[in-house]
C-alpha positions as MATLAB code, in Angstrom:
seq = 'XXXXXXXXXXXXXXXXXXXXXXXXXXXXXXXXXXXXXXXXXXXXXXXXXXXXXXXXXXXXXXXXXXXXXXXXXXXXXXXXXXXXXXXXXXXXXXXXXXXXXXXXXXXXXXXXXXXXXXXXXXXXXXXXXXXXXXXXXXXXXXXXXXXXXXXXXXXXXXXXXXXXXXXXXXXXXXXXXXXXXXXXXXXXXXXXXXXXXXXXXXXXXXXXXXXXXXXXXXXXXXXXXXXXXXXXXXXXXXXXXXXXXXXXXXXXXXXXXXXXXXXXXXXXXXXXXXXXXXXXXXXXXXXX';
ca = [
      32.719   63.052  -14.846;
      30.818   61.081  -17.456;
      29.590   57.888  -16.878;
      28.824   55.093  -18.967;
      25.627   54.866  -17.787;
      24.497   58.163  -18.905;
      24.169   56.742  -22.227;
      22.005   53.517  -21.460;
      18.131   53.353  -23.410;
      16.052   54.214  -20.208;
      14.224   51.459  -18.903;
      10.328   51.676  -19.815;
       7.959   49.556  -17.476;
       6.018   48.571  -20.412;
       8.647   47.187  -22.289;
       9.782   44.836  -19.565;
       6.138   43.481  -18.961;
       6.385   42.745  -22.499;
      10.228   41.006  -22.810;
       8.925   38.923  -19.397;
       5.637   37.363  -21.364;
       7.910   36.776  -24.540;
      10.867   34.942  -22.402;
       8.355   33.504  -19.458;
       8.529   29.887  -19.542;
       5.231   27.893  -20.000;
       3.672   26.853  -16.244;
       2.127   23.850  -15.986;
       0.099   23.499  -12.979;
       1.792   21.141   -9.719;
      -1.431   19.010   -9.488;
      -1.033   17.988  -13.353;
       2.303   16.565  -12.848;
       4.202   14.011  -11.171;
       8.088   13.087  -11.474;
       8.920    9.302  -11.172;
      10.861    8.664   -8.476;
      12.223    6.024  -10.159;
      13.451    7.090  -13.801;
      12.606   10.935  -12.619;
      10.805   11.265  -15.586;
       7.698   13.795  -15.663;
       4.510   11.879  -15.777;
       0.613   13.526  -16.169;
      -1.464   12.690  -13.194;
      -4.220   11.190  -15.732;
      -1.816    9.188  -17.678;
      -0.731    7.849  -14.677;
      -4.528    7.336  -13.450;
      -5.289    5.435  -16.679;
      -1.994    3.286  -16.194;
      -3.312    2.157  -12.456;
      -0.599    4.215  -11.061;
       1.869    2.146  -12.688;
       4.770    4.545  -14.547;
       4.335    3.965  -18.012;
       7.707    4.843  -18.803;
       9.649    2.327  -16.048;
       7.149    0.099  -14.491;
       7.683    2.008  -11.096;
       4.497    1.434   -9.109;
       3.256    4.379   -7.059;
       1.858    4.311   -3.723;
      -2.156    4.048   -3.754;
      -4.378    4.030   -1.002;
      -6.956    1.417    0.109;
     -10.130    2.761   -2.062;
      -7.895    3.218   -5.262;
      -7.224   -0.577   -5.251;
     -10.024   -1.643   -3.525;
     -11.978   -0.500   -6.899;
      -9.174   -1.850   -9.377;
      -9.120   -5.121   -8.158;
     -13.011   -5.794   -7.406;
     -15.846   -5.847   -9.605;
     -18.024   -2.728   -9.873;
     -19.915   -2.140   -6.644;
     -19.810   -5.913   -5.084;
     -17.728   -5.005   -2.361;
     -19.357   -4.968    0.972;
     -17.443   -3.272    4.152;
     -17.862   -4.974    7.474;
     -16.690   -3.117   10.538;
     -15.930    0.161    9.264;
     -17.176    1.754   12.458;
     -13.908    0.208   14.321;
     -11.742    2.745   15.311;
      -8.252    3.007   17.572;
      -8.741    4.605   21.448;
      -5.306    5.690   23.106;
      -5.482    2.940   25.824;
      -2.057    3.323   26.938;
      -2.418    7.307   26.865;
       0.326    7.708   24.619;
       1.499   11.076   24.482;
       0.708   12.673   21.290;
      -1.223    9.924   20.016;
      -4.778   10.735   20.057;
      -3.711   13.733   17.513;
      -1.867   11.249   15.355;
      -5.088    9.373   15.087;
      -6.986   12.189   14.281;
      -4.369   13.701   11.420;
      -4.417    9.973   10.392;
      -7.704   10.147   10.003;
      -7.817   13.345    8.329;
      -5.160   12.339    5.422;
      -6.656    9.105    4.278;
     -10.283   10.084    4.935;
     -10.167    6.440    6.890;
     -11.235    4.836   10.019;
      -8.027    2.574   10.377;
      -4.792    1.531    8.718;
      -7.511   -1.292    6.834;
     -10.701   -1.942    5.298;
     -12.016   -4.904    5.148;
     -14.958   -7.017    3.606;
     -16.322   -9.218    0.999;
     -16.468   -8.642   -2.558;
     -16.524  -10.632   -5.825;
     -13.089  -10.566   -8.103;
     -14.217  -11.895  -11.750;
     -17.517  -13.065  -10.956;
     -15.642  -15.149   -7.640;
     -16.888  -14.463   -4.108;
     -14.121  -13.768   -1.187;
     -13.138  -12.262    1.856;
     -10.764   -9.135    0.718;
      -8.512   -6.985    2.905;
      -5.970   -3.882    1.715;
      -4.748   -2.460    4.392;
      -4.221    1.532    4.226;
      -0.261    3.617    3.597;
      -1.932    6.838    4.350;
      -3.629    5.773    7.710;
      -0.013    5.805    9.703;
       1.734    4.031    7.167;
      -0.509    1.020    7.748;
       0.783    0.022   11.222;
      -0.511   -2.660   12.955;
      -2.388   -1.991   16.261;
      -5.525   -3.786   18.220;
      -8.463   -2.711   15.109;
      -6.119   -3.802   12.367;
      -5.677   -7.579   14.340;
      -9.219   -6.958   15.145;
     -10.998   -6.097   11.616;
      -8.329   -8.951    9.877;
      -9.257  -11.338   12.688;
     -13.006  -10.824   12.069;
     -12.303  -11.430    8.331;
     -10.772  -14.316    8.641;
     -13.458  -15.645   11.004;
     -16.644  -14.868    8.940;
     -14.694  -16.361    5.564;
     -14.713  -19.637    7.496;
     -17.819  -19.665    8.703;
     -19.034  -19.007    5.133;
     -16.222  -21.162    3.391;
     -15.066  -18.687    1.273;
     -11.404  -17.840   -0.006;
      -9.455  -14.359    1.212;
      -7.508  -11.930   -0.844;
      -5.154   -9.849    1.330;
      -3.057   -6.493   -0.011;
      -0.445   -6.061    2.748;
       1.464   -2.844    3.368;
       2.963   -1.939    6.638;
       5.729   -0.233    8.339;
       5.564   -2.811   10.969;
       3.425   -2.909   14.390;
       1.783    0.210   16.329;
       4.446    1.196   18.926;
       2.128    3.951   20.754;
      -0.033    0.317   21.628;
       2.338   -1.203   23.027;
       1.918   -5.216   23.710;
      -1.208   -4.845   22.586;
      -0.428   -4.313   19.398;
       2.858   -7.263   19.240;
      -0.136   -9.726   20.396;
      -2.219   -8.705   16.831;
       0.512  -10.986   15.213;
      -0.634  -14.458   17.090;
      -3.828  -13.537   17.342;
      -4.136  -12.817   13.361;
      -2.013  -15.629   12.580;
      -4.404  -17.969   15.112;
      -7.288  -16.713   12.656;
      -5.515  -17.638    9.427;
      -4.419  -21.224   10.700;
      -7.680  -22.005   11.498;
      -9.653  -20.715    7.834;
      -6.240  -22.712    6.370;
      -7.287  -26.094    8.739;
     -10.883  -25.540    7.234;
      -9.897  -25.979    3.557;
     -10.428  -22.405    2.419;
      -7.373  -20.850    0.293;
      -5.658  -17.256    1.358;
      -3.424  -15.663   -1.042;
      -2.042  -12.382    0.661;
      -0.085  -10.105   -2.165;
       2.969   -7.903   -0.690;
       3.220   -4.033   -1.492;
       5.704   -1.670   -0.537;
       6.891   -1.572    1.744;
       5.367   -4.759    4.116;
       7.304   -4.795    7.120;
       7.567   -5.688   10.972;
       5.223   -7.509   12.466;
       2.789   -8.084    9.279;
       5.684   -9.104    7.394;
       5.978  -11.951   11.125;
       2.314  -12.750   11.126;
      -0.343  -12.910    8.505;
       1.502  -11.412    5.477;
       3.436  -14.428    5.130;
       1.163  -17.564    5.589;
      -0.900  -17.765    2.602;
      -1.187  -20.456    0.115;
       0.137  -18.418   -2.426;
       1.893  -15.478   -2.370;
       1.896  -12.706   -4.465;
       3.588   -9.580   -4.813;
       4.263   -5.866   -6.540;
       7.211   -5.259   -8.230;
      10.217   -4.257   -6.525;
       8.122   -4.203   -2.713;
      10.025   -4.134    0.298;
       9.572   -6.805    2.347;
      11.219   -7.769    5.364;
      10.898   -7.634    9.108;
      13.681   -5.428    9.820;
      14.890   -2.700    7.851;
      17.763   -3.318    5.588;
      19.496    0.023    7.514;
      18.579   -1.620   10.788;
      20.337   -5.292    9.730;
      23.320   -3.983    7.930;
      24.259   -1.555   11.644;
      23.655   -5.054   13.420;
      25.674   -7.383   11.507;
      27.902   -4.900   10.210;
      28.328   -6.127    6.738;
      27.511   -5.032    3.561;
      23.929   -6.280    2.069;
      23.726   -7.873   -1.086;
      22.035   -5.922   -4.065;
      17.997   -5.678   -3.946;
      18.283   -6.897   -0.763;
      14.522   -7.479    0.938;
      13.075   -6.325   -2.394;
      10.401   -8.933   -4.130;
      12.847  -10.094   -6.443;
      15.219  -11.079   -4.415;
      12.978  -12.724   -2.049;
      11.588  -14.521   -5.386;
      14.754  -15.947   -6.485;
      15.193  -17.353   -2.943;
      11.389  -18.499   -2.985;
       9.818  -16.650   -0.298;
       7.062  -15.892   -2.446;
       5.427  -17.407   -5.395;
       5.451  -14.606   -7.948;
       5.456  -10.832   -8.688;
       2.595   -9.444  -10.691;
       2.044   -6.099  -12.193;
      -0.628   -4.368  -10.454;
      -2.153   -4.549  -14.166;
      -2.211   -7.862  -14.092;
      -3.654   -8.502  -10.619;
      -7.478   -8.767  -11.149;
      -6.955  -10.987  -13.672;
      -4.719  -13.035  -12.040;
      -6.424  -13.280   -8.934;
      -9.676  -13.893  -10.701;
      -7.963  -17.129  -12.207;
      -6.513  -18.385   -8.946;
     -10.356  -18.264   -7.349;
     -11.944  -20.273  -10.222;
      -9.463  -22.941  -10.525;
      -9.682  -23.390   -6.237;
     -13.491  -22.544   -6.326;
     -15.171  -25.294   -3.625;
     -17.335  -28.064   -5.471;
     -20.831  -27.342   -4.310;
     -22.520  -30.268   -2.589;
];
């Protein structure tokens, strides 16, 4: 019987090497590009880079860790690091949590969920903390209360003004009380550099949550924060199971909390430096 097939071109290797390189579609690299999560648009890592991480397309701000805004907000090597050698133990032997640490560790090529130290913003001296999304999504245990604390402490001894970056999914669980009592003991530190005269102006990123969001996150003279940051102690998933109701829109988000004045102001992360460089002059201490 004939078959239809006994009539078809044979197939040459060579020939379909060549149709696939005509037809292939162009490859661009996964490390080059990066969609917006936010208007899903396709971005180029150094566009992005040049924009401070900021979508130029949307405004969506990206996630960046503690180094990458440590050296867009400061000037050009003033900052100073104190306690970097301050590092978690697994007091409470946890399970699992001594290799959390150490894959923490490994990802944000940090100590802890914070650095912290002094550095000059616009020619202005001050305390400055960012605390860390890559170090266990910046959770608050004993060395975060700890390093903060210490900030705090030396700022008032030296009368000088502190610049916080706050993001947090809340308090360390695998610490137990220990961690919970970071939130008085942080908050103890701020009242008393407040009591002194010395200004604090903490500025919200997403997301700041839990107990940050209860303690120090919340108590400065002015606060600032991203666009569009979560901030809240609970999560909005968490409340709306509770009360079993329906959220309003943008619920928790910065502009919401805005309009309701729980902070002072959102500022584009390419407006910060300047910004906060402003705030420090016009509260700069008279010398005697």
């Amino acid at each position: 019987m004939l078959k239809k097939s006994l009539f078809k071109r044979p197939v040459i290797e060579l020939e379909l090497k060549d149709k696939a390189l005509r037809f292939a579609e162009p490859s661009v690299p996964d490390e080059m590009c990066v969609n917006c999560p936010a208007c899903k648009k396709t971005l180029f890592t150094g566009e992005l880079e040049e924009n401070e991480h900021v979508c130029p397309k949307c405004g969506h701000h990206f996630r960046i860790n503690s180094r990458q805004r440590l050296n867009l907000i400061t000037d050009q090597d003033s900052f100073r690091e104190i306690d970097e050698a301050l590092t978690s133990t697994n007091r409470l032997n946890f399970p699992e949590y001594d290799r959390k640490l150490r894959n923490a560790t490994l990802e944000s090529a940090e100590n802890e969920a914070v650095i912290t130290g002094f550095a000059m913003i616009g020619g202005q001296p001050c305390g400055i903390f960012i605390m860390e999304p890559f170090f266990m999504m910046g959770s608050m245990g004993t060395i975060v209360g700890e390093k903060i604390t210490r900030l705090f402490e030396k700022a008032t001894e030296d009368h000088l003004p502190v610049i916080g970056f706050t993001v947090s999914g809340g308090a360390r669980m695998q610490e137990g009380i220990l961690s919970l009592m970071q939130m008085a003991k942080t908050s103890g530190a701020v009242k008393r550099h407040s009591d002194a005269g010395n200004l604090y102006i903490p500025v919200l990123t997403d997301p700041t949550t839990g107990g940050v969001t209860a303690s120090f996150a919340m108590l400065g003279d002015i606060i600032l924060s991203e666009p569009g940051a979560l901030v809240g102690f609970a999560g909005p998933r968490v409340i709306q199971q509770t009360i079993q109701q329906k959220l309003p829109a943008g619920f928790q988000r910065a502009e919401f909390l805005l309009e309701r004045g729980y902070i002072d102001r959102i500022v584009d992360r390419r407006e910060q430096k300047k910004l906060l460089a402003k705030l420090l002059t016009l509260h700069r201490k008279k010398e005697n």
